[in-house]
C-alpha positions as CSV (number, residue, x, y, z in Angstrom):
1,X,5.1,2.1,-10.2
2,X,2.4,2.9,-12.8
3,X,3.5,4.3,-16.2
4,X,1.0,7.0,-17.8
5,X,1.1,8.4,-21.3
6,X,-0.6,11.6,-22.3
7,X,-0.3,13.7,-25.4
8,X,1.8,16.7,-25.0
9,X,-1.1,18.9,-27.1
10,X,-3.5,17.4,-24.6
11,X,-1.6,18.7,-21.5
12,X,-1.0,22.6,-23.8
13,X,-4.9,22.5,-23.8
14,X,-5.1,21.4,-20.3
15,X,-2.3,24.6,-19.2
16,X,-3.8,27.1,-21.7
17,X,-0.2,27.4,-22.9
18,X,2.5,25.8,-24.9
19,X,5.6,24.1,-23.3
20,X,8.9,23.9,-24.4
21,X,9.5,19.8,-25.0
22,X,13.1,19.9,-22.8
23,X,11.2,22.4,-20.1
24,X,8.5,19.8,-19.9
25,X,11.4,17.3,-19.4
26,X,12.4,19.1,-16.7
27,X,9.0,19.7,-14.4
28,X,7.9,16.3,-14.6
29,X,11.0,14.9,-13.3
30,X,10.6,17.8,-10.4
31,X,7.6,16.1,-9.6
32,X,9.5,12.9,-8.9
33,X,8.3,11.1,-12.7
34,X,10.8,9.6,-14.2
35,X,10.2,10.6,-18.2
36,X,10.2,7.2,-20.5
37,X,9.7,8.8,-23.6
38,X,9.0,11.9,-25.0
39,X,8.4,12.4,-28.8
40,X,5.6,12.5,-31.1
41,X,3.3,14.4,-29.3
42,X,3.5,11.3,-26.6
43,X,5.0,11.9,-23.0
44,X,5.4,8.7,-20.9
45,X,6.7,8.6,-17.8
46,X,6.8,6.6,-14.2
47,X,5.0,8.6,-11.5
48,X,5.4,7.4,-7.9
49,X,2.8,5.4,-5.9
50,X,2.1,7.7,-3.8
51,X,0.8,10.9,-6.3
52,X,-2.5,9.6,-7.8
53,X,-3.5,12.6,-8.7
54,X,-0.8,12.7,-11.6
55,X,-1.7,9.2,-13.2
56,X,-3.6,11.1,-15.7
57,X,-2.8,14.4,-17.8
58,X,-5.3,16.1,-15.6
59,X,-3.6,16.1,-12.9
60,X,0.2,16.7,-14.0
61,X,-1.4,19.7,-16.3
62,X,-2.5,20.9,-12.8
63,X,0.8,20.4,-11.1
64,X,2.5,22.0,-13.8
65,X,0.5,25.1,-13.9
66,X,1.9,25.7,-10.4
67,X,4.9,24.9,-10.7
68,X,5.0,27.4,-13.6
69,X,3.2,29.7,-11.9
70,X,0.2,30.1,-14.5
71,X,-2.3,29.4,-11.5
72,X,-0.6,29.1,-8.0
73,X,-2.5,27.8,-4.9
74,X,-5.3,25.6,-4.4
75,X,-7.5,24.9,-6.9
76,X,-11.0,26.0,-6.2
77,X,-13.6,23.6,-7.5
78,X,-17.4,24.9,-8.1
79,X,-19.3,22.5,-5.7
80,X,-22.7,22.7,-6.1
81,X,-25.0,20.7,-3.7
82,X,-25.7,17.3,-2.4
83,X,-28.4,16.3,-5.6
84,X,-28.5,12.5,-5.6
85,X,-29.7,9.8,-3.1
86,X,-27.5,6.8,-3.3
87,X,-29.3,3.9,-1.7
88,X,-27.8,0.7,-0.3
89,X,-29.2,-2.6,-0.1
90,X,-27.5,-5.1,2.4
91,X,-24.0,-5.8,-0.1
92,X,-22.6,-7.3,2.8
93,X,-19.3,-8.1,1.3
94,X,-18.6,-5.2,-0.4
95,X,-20.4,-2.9,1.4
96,X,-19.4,0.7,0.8
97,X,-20.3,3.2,-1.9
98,X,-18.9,6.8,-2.8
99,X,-20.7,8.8,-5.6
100,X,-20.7,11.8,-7.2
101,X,-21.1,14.0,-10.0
102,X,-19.4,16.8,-12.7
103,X,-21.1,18.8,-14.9
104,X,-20.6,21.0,-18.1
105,X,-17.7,18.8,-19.4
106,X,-16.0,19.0,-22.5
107,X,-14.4,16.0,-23.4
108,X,-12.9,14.4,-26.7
109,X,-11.1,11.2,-27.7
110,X,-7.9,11.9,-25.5
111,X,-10.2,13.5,-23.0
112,X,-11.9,9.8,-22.3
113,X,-8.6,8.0,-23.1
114,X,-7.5,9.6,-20.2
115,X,-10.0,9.3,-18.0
116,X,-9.8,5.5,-18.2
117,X,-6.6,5.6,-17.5
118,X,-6.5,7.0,-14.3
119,X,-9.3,4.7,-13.5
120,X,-7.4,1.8,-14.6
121,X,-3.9,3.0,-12.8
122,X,-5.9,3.5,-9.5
123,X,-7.3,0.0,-9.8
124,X,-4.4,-1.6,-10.1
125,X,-2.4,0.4,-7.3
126,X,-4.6,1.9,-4.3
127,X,-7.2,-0.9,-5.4
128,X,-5.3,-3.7,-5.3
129,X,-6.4,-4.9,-8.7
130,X,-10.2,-3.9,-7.9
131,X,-10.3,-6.1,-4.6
132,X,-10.9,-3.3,-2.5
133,X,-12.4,-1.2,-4.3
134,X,-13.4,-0.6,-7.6
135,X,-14.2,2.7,-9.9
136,X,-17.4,3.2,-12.5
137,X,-18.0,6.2,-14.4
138,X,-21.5,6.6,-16.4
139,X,-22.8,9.0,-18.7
140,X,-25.3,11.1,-16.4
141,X,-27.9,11.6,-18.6
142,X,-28.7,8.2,-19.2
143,X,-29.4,7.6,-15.9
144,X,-32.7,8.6,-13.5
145,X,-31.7,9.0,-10.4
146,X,-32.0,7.7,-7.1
147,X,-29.4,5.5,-7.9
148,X,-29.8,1.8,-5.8
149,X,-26.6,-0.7,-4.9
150,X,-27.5,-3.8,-3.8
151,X,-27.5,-7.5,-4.0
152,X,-29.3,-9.3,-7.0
153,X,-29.1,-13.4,-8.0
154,X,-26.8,-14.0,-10.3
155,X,-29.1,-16.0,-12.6
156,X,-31.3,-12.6,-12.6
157,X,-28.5,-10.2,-13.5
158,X,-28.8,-9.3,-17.7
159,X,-27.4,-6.4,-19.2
160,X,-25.3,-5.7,-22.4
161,X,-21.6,-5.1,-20.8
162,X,-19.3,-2.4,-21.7
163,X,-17.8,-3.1,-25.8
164,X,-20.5,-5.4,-26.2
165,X,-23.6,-6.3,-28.2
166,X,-25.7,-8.8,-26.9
167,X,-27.1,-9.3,-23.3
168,X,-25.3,-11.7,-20.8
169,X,-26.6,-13.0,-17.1
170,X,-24.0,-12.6,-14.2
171,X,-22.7,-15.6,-14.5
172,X,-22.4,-15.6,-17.7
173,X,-20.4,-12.7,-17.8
174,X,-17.6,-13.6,-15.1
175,X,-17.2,-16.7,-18.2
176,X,-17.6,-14.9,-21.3
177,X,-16.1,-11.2,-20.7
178,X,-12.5,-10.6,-20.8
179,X,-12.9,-8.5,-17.4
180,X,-15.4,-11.6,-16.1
181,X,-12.6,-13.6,-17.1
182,X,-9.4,-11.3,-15.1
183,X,-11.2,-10.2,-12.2
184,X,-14.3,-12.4,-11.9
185,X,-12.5,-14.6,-8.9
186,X,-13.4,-12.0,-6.5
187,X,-17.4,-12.1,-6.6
188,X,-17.0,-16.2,-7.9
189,X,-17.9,-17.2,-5.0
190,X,-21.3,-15.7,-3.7
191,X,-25.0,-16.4,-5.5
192,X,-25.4,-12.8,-5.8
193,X,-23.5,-10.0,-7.1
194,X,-23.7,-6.3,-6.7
195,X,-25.6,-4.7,-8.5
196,X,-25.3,-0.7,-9.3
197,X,-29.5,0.6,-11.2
198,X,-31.2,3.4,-11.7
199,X,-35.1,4.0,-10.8
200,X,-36.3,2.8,-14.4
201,X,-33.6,-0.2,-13.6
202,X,-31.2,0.2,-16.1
203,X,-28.0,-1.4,-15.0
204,X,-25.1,1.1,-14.8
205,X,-22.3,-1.5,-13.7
206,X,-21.8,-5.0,-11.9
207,X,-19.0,-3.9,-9.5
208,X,-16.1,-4.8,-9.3
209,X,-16.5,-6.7,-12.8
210,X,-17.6,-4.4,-15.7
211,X,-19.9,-1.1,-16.5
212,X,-23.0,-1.3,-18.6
213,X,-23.0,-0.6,-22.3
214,X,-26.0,2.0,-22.1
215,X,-24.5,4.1,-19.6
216,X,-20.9,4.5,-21.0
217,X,-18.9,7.8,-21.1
218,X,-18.4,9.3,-24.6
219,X,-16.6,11.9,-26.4
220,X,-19.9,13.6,-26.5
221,X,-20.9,13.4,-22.5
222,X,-21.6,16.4,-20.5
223,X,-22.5,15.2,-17.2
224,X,-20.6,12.3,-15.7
225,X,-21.8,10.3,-12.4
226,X,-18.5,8.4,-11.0
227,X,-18.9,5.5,-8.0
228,X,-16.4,4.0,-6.2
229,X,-17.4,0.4,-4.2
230,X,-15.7,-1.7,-2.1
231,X,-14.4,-3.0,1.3
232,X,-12.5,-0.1,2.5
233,X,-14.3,3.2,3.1
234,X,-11.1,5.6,3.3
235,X,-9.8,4.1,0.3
236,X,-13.3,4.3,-1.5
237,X,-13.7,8.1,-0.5
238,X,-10.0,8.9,-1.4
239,X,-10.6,7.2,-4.9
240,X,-13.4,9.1,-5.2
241,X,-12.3,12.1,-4.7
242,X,-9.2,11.8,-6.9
243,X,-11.8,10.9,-9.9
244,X,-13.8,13.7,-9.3
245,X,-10.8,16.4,-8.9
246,X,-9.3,15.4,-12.3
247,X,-12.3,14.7,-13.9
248,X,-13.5,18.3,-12.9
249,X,-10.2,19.8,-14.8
250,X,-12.2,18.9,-18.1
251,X,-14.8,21.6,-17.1
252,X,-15.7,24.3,-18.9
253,X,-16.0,25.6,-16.5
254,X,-16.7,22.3,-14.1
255,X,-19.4,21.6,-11.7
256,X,-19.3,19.6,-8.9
257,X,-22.4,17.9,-7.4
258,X,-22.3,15.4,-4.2
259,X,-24.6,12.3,-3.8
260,X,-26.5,10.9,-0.3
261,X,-25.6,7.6,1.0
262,X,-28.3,6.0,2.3
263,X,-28.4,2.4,4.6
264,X,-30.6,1.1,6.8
265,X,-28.6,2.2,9.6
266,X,-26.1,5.0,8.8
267,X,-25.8,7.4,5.7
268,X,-23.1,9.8,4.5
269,X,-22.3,12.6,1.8
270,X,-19.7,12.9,-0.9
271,X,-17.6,13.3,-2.3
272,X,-14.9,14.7,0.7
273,X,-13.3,17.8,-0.9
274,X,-12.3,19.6,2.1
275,X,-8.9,20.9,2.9
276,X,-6.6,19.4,5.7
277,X,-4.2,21.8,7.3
278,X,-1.1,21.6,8.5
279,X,1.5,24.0,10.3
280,X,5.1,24.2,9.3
281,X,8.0,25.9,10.7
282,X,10.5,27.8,8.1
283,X,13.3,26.6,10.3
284,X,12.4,23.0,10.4
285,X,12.4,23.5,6.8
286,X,15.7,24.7,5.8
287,X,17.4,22.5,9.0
288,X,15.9,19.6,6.3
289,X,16.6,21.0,3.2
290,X,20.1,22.7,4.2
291,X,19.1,26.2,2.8
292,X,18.3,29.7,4.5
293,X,15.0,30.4,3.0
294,X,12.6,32.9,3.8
295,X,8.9,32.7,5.0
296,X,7.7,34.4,2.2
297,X,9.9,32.1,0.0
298,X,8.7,29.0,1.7
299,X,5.1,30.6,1.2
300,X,5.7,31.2,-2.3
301,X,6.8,27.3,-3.1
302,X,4.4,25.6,-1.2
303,X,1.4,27.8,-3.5
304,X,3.5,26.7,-6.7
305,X,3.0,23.2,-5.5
306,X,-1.1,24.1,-5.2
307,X,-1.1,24.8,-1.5
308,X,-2.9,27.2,0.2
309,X,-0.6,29.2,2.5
310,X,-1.4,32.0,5.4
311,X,1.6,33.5,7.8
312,X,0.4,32.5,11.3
313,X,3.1,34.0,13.0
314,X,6.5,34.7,12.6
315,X,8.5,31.7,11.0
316,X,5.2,29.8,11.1
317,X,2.7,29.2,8.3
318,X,-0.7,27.6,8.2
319,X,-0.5,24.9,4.8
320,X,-3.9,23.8,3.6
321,X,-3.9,21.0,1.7
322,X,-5.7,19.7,-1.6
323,X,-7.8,16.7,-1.0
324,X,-6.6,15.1,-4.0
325,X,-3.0,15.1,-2.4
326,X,-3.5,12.1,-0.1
327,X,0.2,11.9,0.1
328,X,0.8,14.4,2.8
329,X,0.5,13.1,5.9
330,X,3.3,15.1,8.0
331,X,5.3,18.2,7.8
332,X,7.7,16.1,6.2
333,X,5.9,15.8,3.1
334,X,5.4,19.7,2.9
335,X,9.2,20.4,3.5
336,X,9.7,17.7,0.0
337,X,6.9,19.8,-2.0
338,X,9.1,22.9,-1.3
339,X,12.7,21.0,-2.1
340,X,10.9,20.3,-5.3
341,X,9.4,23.5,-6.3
342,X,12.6,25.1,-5.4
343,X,14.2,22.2,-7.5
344,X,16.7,19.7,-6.5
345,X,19.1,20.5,-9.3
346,X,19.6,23.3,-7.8
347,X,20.6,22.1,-4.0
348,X,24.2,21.8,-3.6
349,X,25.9,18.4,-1.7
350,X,27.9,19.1,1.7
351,X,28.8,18.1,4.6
352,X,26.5,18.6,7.9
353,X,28.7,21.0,10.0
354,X,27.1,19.8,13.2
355,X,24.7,16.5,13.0
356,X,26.9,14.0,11.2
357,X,28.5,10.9,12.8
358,X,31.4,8.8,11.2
359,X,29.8,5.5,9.8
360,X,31.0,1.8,11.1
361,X,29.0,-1.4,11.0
362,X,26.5,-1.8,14.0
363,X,28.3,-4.2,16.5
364,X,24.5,-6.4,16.2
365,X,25.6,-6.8,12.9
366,X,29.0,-8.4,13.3
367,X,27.9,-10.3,15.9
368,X,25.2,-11.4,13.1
369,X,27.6,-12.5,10.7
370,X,29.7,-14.5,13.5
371,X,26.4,-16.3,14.0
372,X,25.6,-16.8,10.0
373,X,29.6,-18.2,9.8
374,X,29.0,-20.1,12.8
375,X,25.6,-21.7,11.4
376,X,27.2,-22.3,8.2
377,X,30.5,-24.4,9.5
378,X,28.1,-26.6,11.4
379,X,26.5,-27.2,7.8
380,X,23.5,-25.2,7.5
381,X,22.3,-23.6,4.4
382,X,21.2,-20.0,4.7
383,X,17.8,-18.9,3.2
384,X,16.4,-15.4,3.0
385,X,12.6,-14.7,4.0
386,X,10.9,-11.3,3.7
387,X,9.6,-9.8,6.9
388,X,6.2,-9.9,5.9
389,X,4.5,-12.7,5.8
390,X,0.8,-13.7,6.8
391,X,-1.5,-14.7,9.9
392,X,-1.9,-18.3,7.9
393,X,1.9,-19.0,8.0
394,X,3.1,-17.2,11.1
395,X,-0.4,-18.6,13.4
396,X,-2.9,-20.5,12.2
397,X,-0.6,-23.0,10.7
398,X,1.6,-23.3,14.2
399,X,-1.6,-23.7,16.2
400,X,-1.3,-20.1,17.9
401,X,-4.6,-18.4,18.5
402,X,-5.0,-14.7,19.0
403,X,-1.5,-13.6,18.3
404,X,-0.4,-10.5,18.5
405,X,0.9,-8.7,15.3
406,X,1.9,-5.7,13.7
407,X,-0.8,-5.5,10.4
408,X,-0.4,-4.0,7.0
409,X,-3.2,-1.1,7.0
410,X,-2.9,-1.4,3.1
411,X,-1.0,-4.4,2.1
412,X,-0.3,-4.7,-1.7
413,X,-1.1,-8.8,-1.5
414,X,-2.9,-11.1,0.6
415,X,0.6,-13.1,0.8
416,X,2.2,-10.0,2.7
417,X,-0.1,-8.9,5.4
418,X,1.7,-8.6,8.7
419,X,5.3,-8.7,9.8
420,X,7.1,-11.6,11.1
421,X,7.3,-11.7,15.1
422,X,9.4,-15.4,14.5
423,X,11.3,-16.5,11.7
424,X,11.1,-20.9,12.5
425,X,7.4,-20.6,10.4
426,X,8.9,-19.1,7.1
427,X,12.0,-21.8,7.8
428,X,8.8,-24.3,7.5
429,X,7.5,-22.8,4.8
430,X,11.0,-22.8,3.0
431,X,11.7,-26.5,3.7
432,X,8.3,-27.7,2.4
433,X,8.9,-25.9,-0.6
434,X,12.3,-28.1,-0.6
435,X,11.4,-31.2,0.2
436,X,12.0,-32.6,-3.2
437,X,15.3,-32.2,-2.4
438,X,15.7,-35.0,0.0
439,X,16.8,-35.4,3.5
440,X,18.6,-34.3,6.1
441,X,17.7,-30.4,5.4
442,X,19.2,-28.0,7.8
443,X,18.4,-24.7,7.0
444,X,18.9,-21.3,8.9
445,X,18.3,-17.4,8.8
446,X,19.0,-14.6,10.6
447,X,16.7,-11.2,10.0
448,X,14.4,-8.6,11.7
449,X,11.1,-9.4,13.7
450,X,8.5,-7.2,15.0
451,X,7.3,-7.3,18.4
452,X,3.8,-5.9,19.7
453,X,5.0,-4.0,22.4
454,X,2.2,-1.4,24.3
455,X,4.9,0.5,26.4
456,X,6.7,1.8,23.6
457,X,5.6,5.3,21.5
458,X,5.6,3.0,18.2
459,X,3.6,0.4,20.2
460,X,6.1,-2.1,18.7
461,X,10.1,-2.9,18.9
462,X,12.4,-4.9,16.2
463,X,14.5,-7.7,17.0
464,X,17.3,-9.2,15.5
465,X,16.8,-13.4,15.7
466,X,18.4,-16.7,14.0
467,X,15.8,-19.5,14.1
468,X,17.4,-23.0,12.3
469,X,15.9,-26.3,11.4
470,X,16.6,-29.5,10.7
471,X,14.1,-31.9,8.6
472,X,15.0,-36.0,8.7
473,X,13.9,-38.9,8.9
474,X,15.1,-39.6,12.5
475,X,16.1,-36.3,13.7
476,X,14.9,-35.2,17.6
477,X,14.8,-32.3,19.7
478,X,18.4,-33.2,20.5
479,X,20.2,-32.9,17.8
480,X,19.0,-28.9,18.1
481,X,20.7,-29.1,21.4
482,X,23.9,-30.5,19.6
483,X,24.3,-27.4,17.3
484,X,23.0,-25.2,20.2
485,X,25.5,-26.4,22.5
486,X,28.4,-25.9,20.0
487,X,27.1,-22.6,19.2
488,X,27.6,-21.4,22.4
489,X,30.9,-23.0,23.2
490,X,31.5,-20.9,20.4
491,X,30.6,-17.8,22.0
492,X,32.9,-18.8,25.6
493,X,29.2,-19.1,26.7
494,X,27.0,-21.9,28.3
495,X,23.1,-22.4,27.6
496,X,20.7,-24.6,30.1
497,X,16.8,-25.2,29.2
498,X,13.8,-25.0,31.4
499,X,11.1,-26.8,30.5
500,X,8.1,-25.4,29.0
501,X,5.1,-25.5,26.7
502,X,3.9,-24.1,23.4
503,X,1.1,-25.2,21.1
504,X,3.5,-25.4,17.8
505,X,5.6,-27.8,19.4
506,X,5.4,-31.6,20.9
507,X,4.3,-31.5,24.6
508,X,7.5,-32.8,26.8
509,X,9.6,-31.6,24.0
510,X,9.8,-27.9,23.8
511,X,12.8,-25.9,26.5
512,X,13.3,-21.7,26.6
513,X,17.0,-21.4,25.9
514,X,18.5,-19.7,29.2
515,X,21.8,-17.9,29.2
516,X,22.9,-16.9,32.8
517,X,19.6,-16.9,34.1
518,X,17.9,-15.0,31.3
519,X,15.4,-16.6,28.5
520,X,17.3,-16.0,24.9
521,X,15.4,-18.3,22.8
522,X,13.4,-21.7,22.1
523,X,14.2,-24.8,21.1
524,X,11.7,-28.2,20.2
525,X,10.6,-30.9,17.9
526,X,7.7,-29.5,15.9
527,X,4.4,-30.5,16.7
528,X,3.1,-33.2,13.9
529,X,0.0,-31.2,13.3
530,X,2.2,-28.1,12.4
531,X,4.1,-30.4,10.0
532,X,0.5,-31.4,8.7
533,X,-0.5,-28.1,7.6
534,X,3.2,-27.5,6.1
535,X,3.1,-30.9,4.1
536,X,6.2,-31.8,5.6
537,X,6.3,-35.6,6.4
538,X,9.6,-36.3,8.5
539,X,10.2,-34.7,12.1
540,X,11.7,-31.1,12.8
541,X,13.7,-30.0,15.2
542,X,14.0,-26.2,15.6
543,X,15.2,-23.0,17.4
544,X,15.3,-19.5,17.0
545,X,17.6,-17.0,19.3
546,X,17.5,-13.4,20.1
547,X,20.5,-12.0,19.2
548,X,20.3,-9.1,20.9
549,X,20.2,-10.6,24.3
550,X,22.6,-13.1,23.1
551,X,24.9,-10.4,21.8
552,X,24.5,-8.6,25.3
553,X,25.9,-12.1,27.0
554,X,28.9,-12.5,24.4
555,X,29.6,-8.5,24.9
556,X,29.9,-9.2,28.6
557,X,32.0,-12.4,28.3
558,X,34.4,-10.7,26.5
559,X,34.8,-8.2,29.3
560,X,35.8,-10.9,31.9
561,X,38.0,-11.9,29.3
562,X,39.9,-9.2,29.9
C-alpha cells in the first residue's frame, strides 16, 4: 500500500485550523492509515488501496474536516462549463483520453510537491505503473487550446522533456531520460508514439513516458489542465476525476472546467463529477456494526464522512456519494464509513447472542490433508501455486482454445490475470522451473479452482482438487495409474478409466478417473508439444482429482462401513 507524506502546517492551511499532533494521530488511523511517522512537521502514513483520494494532503485535509465536523457533507465543487475540445487522432493502442481543467489556484512548493505525489501514487497503484493509464498535468496558460492526441513517428517527435535542457526525439528519449529509461518498455515497440499538442504545436507530454518542459506546473500556476490516457476508460475517468477533486481543494476559491472528447466516431465530456446514490437501512447497519444507533445518528456519521444524506422514510436514508470515493460500491462500504466516523475504539467485543456457530475444521479439509499425507508417503513433494495464474500457462501452453475463465477486471500484473480452473499446468510450470534438479520429479498440490459456471448467481463455483506429476526419463501414463490405484485402496474405494480425449494430452493415452459410475478426475501422459512450450524434455505423466466428489465417495464408504 502506498505511503504518503505531507506536512502537518500544509494540512492546518488545508483545514483552516490547527490540530493537536496526538488528535491527528488518532483521525488518520480512523480513516484506516496506518501513521509511520509523525514529527517535524512531517506526517507519514500507509493509506489503503482502495482510498485514492487520501494519497495526497488534499484529500485527508478533506476527510478530516468531516470527520471533525469543520465542513460536513459533500463537498460542492464550482463547475463551470465544458470549455475545451480534446481531439483524438487514431492512438489505437492507447486510445482513451480524459481532460480537464481548475482555475484560480493558489499553490506553493508543498502545494506542487503534493500534487506530484498523488500523481505518482496513482500511477503506480490504479495504473499499474502507467500501463493503463497514465496522468499529465500542464500549466494552462501555456497552452492554446484545442488540445490534439494522436499518433506521431518517433523520429519526428522533439521537445525539451520535463527537468531538462536540451531537445530530444522520441526515441531518444525512451534511451536518455530516467522515465524513458523506467517506463519506456511500454511504447518500445510501435514506430509512433502518442503524442499530447496544442494548436501552435507545442508539445505538452509524450504519454505514458514524460511531460514537456514548457508546459510544467509551478509554484506560480493559476490555471492547471490535467489528462489522463490509456487503455481503460473507467479507470482513465476515475483517475481523472480524483486529480481534479484534490487539485480543486487548492482553490481559492476553485473552478472547475470540463473538456470535449472528440473521435472520428464517438465523443464524450469530462471530467464525471456526479454523485452515485445509494439507500441504506439503519437496521442493516447496527445488525453489522452491533450498536442501536439512530437514523439521525447514522445520518449524522455518514455527512462527517462527506456524504450527502436525506431521510427517505423511516429507518431508510438516501446516501449520495462523492465521485472521488470510488471505493463504495455496496451498502457495505457505507455501514464501514459510519463504524469509522463513529470510531472503532470505541465498539466494544462480544459475543453474537443469536448468529454465531461453534468453529471445527471443514470435513473437505481433513479429507485434504488425508490426501496431502497420502501423496506424501507415496513420495511426492508438495508445492504451493497461487490461484491466479494466466491464460499463457493455464491454455495456450496446454493447447486449449477458447477456455473458459474467470478474469481479473483489474489485475495488479500481467503474471496474475485469471484464476486457476486446474492446477496440472502450474505443476508444469513448477517442474520446469526444477528441472535442474534432476530426475525422477514427483510433485503434487492440493488447492482451490474456479469453475465458469452460468447456472449459478456468482456465475462461477470453487473446487477443491489434487493434480500430481511425475517427470522421468521413462515414466508413462501407468505409473499415474500405480499411485492412483493405491490412493484409492487407500480410501476402501476402487477407480476404473474410460477412455477419452483432450488436446494437452497424448492421443490413446489420456482416461476420466470414474468412481462408481461417476467422473472424479483425469489422468494421461502429457502431450510432447505441452512439454515443448514448458521446456521440459522427459515425459509426464499426470492427474488431478476433485476432491469434493471424491470426498462424497469416501463419506459414503464409510457409511457401509458401518
Amino acid at each position: 500500500m502506498p505511503v504518503v507524506d505531507v506536512r502537518i502546517s500544509d494540512i492546518e492551511r488545508l483545514l483552516g485550523k490547527s490540530v493537536d499532533v496526538e488528535e491527528l494521530r488518532t483521525l488518520v488511523e480512523s480513516l484506516k492509515c496506518e501513521v509511520e511517522r509523525l514529527d517535524d512537521d512531517i506526517l507519514e502514513y500507509e493509506a489503503t488501496h482502495d482510498r485514492p483520494d487520501l494519497f495526497s494532503a488534499e484529500g485527508l485535509a478533506r476527510a478530516l474536516q468531516g470527520l471533525m465536523e469543520i465542513e460536513i457533507g459533500l463537498r460542492r465543487f464550482r463547475f463551470k462549463d465544458y470549455t475545451v475540445e480534446v481531439q483524438v487522432g487514431n492512438v489505437y493502442y492507447r486510445p482513451y483520453i480524459a481532460c480537464a481543467i481548475v482555475k484560480n489556484l493558489r499553490l506553493d512548493d508543498e502545494g506542487v510537491r503534493q500534487i506530484m505525489q498523488l500523481q505518482e501514487k496513482l500511477h503506480m497503484t490504479y495504473c499499474r505503473n502507467r500501463r493503463r493509464a497514465s496522468i499529465g498535468v500542464y500549466d494552462l496558460d501555456t497552452i492554446k487550446p484545442p488540445i490534439k492526441y494522436l499518433l506521431v513517428p518517433k523520429d519526428e517527435i522533439k521537445f525539451v522533456p520535463l527537468e531538462c535542457a536540451e531537445s530530444m526525439r522520441g526515441d531518444e528519449i525512451l534511451k536518455r531520460h530516467p522515465k524513458g529509461i523506467e517506463y519506456g518498455h511500454i511504447i518500445a515497440e510501435y514506430d509512433e508514439y502518442p503524442l499530447l499538442i496544442d494548436s501552435e504545436g507545442t508539445v505538452l507530454s509524450m504519454p505514458p513516458i514524460i511531460n514537456s518542459e514548457d508546459t510544467k506546473v509551478t509554484p506560480k500556476t493559476k490555471n492547471m489542465f490535467i489528462d489522463v490516457t490509456g487503455t481503460d476508460l473507467r479507470t482513465v475517468m476515475q483517475m481523472l476525476t480524483i486529480m481534479v477533486c484534490n487539485i480543486a481543494e487548492r482553490g481559492a476559491p476553485e473552478v472547475i472546467e470540463g473538456t470535449i472528447v472528440v473521435a472520428p466516431t464517438w465523443s464524450y465530456r469530462c471530467p464525471d463529477l456526479k454523485t452515485e446514490t445509494l439507500k441504506l437501512n439503519v437496521d442493516y447497519v447496527n445488525d453489522i456494526i452491533g450498536l442501536s444507533l439512530k437514523q439521525d445518528d447514522v445520518a449524522k456519521y455518514l455527512m462527517m464522512m462527506r456524504h450527502d444524506v436525506e431521510k427517505e422514510f423511516e429507518g431508510t436514508l438516501r446516501v449520495s456519494i462523492a465521485p472521488y470515493r470510488i471505493d463504495i460500491l455496496h451498502e457495505i462500504d457505507l455501514v464501514e464509513d459510519v463504524a469509522m466516523a463513529y470510531g472503532y475504539d470505541k465498539l466494544e467485543p462480544e459475543l453474537p447472542i443469536w448468529h454465531y456457530t461453534i468453529g471445527k475444521e471443514d470435513p473437505i479439509e481433513r479429507f485434504t490433508r488425508l490426501m496431502r499425507e497420502t501423496l506424501v508417503g507415496i513420495g511426492f513433494t508438495e508445492v504451493a501455486n497461487y490461484m491466479l495464474t494466466n491464460v499463457d500457462i493455464i491454455a495456450r501452453r496446454m493447447r486449449i482454445e477458447g477456455m473458459k475463465l474467470v478474469e481479473l477486471e483489474n489485475p495488479i500484473s500481467e503474471r496474475f490475470t485469471v484464476v486457476r480452473t486446474w492446477i496440472i499446468p502450474q505443476l508444469l510450470e513448477i517442474a520446469s522451473l526444477n528441472k535442474v534438479m534432476g530426475y525422477p520429479l514427483k510433485l503434487f498440490e492440493a488447492g482451490d479452482v474456479v469453475i465458469p459456471d452460468e447456472s449459478l448467481e456468482n456465475r462461477a463455483r470453487s473446487e477443491r482438487h489434487l493434480a500430481a506429476i511425475i517427470a522421468s526419463p521413462d515414466i508413462t501414463v501407468v505409473d499415474a495409474l500405480v499411485v492412483l490405484n493405491a490412493v484409492a485402496r487407500g480410501l476402501g474405494l476402487r477407480f476404473t478409466y474410460r477412455n477419452a480425449e483432450h488436446p494437452s494430452f497424448i492421443e490413446g493415452r489420456f482416461g476420466l478417473i470414474m468412481c462408481r459410475n461417476e467422473q472424479v478426475g483425469i489422468v494421461g501422459e502429457v502431450h510432447p508439444e505441452v512439454l515443448e512450450n514448458f521446456e521440459l524434455d522427459v515425459p509426464v505423466a499426470a492427474f488431478e482429482l476433485n476432491l469434493n466428489r471424491l470426498h462424497g465417495h469416501y463419506l459414503r464408504r464409510v457409511e457401509e462401513l458401518l
